[in-house]
SETOR-665399 format. One record per residue: residue in three letters; y negated, x negated, z of N, C-alpha, C, CB in turn. Coordinates in steps of 0.05 Angstrom, whole numbers, plus 5000, padded with zeros to 4 digits. Glycine has a CB too. Layout:
N
ALAYXZYXZYXZYXZ
...
This chain:
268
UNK803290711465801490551481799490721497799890351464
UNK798390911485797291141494797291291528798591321475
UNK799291351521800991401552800591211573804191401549
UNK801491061565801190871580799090691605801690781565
UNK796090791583793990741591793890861631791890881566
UNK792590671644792290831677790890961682791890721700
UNK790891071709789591281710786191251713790991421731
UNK785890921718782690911721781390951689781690571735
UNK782990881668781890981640781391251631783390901620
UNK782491431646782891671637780491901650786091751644
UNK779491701672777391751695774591741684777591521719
UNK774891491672772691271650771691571629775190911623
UNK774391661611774191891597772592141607776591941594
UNK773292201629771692361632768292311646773292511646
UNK768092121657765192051657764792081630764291761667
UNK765592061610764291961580762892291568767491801553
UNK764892451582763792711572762092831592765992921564
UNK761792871603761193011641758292861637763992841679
UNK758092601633755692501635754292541607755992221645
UNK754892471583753092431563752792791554754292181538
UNK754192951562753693221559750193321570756293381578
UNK749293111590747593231607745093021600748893261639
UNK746192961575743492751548743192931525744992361528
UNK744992881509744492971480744093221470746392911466
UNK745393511488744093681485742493701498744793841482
UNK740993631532738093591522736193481510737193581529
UNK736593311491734693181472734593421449735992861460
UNK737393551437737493811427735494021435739793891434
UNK735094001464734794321472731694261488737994461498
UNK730594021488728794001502725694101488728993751511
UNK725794031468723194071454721894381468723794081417
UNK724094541457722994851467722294931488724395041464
UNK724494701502723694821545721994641551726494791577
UNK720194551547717794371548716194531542717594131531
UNK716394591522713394771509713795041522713194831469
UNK715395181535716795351550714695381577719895231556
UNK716695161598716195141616713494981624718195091623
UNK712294701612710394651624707994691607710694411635
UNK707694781587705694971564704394721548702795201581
UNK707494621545706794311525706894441498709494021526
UNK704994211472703694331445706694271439700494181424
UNK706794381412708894261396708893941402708494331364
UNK707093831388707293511390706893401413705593361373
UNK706293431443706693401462709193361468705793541472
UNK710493581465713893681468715893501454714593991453
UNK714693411439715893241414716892991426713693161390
UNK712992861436713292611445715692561470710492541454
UNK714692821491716892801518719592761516717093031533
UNK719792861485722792881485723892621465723693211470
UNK722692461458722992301457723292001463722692361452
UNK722092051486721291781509724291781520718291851540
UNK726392001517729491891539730091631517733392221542
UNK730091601497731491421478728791211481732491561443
UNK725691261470723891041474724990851504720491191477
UNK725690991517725190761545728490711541723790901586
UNK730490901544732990691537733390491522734790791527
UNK731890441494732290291491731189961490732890391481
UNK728690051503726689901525727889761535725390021545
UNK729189911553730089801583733989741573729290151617
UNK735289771559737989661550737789431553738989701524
UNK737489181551737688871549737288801577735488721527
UNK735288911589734988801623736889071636730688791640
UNK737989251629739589321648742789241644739189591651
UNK743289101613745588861608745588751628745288651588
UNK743488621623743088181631743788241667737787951623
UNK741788581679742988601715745588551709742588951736
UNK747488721702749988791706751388571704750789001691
UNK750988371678752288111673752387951699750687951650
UNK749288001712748987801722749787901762745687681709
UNK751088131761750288201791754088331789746688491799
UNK754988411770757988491777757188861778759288321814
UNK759188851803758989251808758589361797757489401821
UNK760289391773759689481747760189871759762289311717
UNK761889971775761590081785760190251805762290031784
UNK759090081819755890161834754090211820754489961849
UNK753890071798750990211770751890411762750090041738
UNK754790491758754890701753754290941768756590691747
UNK755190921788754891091807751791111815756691021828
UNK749890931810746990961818745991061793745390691827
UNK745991011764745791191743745591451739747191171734
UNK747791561746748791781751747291991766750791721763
UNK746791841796744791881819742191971813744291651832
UNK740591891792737791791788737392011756737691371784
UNK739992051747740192221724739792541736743192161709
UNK741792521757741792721780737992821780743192531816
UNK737292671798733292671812732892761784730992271826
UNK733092631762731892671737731393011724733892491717
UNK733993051730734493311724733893551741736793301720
UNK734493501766734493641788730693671791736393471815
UNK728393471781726093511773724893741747725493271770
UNK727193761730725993901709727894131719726093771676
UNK729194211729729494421742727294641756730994311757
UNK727594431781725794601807723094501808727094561840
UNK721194261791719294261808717594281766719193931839
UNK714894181770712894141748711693841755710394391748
UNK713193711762713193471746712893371718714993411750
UNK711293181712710493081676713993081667708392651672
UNK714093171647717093021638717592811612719093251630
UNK714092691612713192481610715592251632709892531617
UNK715292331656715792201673719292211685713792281688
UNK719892421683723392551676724392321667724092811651
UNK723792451636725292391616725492091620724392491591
UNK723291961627723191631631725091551646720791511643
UNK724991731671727391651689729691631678727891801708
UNK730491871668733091961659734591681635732492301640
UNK732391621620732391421602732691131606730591451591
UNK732691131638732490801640735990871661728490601664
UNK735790991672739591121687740591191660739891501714
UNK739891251638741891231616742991021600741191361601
UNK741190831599741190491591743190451610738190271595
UNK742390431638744290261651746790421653743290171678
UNK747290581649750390761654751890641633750391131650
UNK750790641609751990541589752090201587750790671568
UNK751090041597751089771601752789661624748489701603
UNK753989841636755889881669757790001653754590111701
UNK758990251644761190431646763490331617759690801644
UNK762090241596764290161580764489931570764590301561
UNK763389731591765389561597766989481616764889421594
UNK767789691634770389741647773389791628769790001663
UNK772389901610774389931594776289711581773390051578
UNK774389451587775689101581776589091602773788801574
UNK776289131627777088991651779889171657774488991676
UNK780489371648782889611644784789601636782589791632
UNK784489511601786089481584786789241577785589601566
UNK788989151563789188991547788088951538790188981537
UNK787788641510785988601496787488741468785088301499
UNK790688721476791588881440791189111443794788881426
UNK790389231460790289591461786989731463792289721495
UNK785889461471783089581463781089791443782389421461
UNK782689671423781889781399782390101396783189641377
UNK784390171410786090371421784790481432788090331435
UNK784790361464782290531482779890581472781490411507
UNK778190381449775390561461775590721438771790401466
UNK777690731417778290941397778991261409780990831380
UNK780791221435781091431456778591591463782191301482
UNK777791351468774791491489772591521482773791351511
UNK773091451457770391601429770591831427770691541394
UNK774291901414774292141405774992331433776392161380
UNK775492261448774792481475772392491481775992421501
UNK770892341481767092411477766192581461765192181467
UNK766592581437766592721409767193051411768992571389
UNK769793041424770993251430769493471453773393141437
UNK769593341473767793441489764993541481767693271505
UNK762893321474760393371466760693731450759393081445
UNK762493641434762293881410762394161423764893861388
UNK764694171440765594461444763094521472769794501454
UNK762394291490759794321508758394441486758194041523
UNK757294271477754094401455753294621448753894341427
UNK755994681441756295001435755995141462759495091421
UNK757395061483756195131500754295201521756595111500
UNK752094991518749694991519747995201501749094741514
UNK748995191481747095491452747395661478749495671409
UNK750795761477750196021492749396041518752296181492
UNK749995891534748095951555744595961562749095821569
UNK743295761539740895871530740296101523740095771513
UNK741596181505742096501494741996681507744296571483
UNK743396641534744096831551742696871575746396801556
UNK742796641586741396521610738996391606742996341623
UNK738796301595734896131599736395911598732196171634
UNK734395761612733295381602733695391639728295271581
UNK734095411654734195461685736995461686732795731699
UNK738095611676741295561681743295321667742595821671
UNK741095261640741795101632741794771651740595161610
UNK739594721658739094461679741094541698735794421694
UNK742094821706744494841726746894731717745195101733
UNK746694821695749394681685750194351680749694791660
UNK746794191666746794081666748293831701744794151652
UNK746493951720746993811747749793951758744193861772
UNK751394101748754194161757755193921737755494511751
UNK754893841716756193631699756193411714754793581672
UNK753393281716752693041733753693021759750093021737
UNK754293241781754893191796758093181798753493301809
UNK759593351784762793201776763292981765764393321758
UNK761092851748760992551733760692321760757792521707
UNK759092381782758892301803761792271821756992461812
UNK762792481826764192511842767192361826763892821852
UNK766892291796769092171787768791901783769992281767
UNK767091791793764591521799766291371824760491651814
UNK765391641838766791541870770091551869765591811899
UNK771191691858773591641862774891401846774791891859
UNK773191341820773891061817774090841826773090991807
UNK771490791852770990681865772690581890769490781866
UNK773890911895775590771912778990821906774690871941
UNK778890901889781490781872781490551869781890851846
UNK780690431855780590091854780289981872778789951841
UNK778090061902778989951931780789921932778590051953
UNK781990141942784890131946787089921928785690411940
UNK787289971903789389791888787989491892789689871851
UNK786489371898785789141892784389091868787689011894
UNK783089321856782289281830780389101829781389491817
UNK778188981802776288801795774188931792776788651774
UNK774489211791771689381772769189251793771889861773
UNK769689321819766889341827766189111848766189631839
UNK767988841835767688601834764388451831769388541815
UNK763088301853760888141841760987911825759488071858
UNK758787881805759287671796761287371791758087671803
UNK760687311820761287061830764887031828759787031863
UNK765487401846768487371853770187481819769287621887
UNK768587551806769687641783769687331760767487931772
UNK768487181757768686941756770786761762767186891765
UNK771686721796773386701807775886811795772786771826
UNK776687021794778987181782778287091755779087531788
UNK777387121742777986981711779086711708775486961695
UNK778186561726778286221737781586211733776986141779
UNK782386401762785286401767787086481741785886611793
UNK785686771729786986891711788586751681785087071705
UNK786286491682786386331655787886051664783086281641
UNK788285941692789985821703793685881695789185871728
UNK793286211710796286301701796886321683797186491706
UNK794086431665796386381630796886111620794786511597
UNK795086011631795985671622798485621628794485411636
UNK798585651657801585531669803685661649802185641706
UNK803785931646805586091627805585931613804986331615
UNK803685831588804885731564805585531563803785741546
UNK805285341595806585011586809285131595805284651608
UNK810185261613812485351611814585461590812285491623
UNK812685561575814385681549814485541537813785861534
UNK813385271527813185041514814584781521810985001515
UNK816184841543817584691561821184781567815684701587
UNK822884641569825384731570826384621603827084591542
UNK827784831616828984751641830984571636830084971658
UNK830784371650833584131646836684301654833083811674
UNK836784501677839284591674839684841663840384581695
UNK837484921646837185201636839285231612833985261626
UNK839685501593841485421566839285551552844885561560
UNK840685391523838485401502836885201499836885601505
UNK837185131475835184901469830785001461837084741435
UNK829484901459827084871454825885071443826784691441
UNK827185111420826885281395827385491403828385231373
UNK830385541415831185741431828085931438833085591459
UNK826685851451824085861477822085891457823385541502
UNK821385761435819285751420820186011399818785441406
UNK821986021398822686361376824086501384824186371348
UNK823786691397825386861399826887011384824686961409
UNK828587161382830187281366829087571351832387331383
UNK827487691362827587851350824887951365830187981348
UNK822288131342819288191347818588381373818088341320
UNK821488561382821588711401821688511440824388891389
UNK823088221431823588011449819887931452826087731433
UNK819187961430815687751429814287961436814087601393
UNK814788161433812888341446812988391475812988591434
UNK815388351483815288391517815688211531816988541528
UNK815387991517815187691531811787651534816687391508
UNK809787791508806887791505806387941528805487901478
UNK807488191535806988351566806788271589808588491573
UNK808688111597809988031613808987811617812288031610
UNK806787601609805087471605802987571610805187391587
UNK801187701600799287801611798988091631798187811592
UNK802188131641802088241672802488541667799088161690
UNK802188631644802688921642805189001649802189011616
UNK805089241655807889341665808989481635807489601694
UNK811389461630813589481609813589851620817189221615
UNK814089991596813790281602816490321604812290481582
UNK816890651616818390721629821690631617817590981632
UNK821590731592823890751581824990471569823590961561
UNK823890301567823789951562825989871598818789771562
UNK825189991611826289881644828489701633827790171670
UNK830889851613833289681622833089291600836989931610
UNK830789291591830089091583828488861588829689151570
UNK826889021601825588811619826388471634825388961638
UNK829388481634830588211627830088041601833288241626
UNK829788191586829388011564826287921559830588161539
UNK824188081578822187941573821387771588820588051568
UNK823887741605823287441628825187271616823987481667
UNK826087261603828487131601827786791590830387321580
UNK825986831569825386541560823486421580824186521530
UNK822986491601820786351617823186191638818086591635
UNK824686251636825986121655824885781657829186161647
């Protein structure tokens, strides 16, 4: 099933690392370049560095309830991202409070995450879900780890200056794989960065067609063969599984091709 997944999930994946790389080790790494750079006390340093999570999780429920309520689950992403960008690109080059940063950074981190994985429903299946965000955990996981380490050494080596470089080379490839989602899904006709109203719409239709499917399957053609039962059981769990596909529109993988008759077959 794995494989199978498209290529906008695999995109999703790498936002997951590219972006949260350019959070958690600085929450790691910030205390010291605070007290570093703007000649914050210990407990000064403390507080700053704790306000990215105080205001995320502040601001999580109203940057839901936008997204629920406005669509473009895509466009938040991509403005997230943006604003994480300014966030960073401030504790870089200027002496700005990071009182005030980190706040930013913390309210574009709420919403990235209240926008970006739930694309991952609008992607997948509902039986493979469990799948995907199992995928895109442990490619987060993965990532974070061997970054982190990478972050030590370039502190080590380089300073807290190269580090925010690194940080905004992350963000700005997390960006640039924002936009190509964006218009990947232009292109295919996708839903991601659907408003409200028209995403509604498409569910409207979506739950129409499965209806129609199942009075069909529940129904026997007068000049069709096979009786009722025939239609209500299929023969065999490999028939029910690609009749369940084929129903909810997924494409049958590669090596299945010469079967694919059989998962149209009882709809007749």
């Amino acid at each position: 099933d794995v494989k199978d997944f498209n290529v906008t999930f695999w995109l999703i994946c790498v936002i997951c690392v590219v972006y949260y790389v350019a959070i958690f080790p600085l929450i790691a790494l910030g205390k010291v370049f605070f007290e570093r750079k703007f000649d914050m006390t210990e407990n000064d340093a403390s507080w700053a560095n704790s306000i990215l999570y105080i205001t995320s999780a502040a601001f999580s429920p109203v940057s839901g309830y936008l997204v629920d309520k406005t669509g473009r689950n895509v466009f938040w992403v991509s403005i997230s991202i943006f604003f994480t960008i300014i966030g960073h690109a401030m504790l870089a080059f200027t002496l700005v409070s990071p009182y005030f940063t980190m706040s930013l950074i913390g309210i574009a981190y709420s919403m990235l995450a209240g926008s970006l994985w739930p694309l991952v429903a609008y992607i997948i299946p509902q039986y493979q879900l469990g799948t995907a965000y199992g995928v895109a955990q442990a490619i987060q996981n993965l990532g974070l780890g061997v970054i982190t380490m990478l972050t030590g050494m370039i502190v080590d080596n380089w300073g807290y200056f190269m580090l925010e470089l690194f940080f905004l080379f992350c963000l700005f490839l997390a960006l640039l794989t924002a936009i190509i989602i964006w218009l990947y899904d232009a292109s295919h006709n996708g839903t991601l960065n659907m408003n409200n109203e028209q995403r509604q719409e498409f569910d409207k239709m979506k739950q129409a067609a499965e209806e129609a499917d199942k009075e069909r399957l529940l129904s026997v053609n007068a000049g069709g063969e096979g009786s009722s039962q025939d239609v209500l059981q299929p023969q065999t769990d490999f028939q029910i599984r690609n009749r369940y596909l084929s129903r909810i529109g997924a494409n049958l993988p590669s090596h299945l091709a010469p079967f694919k008759g059989i998962a149209y077959r009882t709809l007749r």
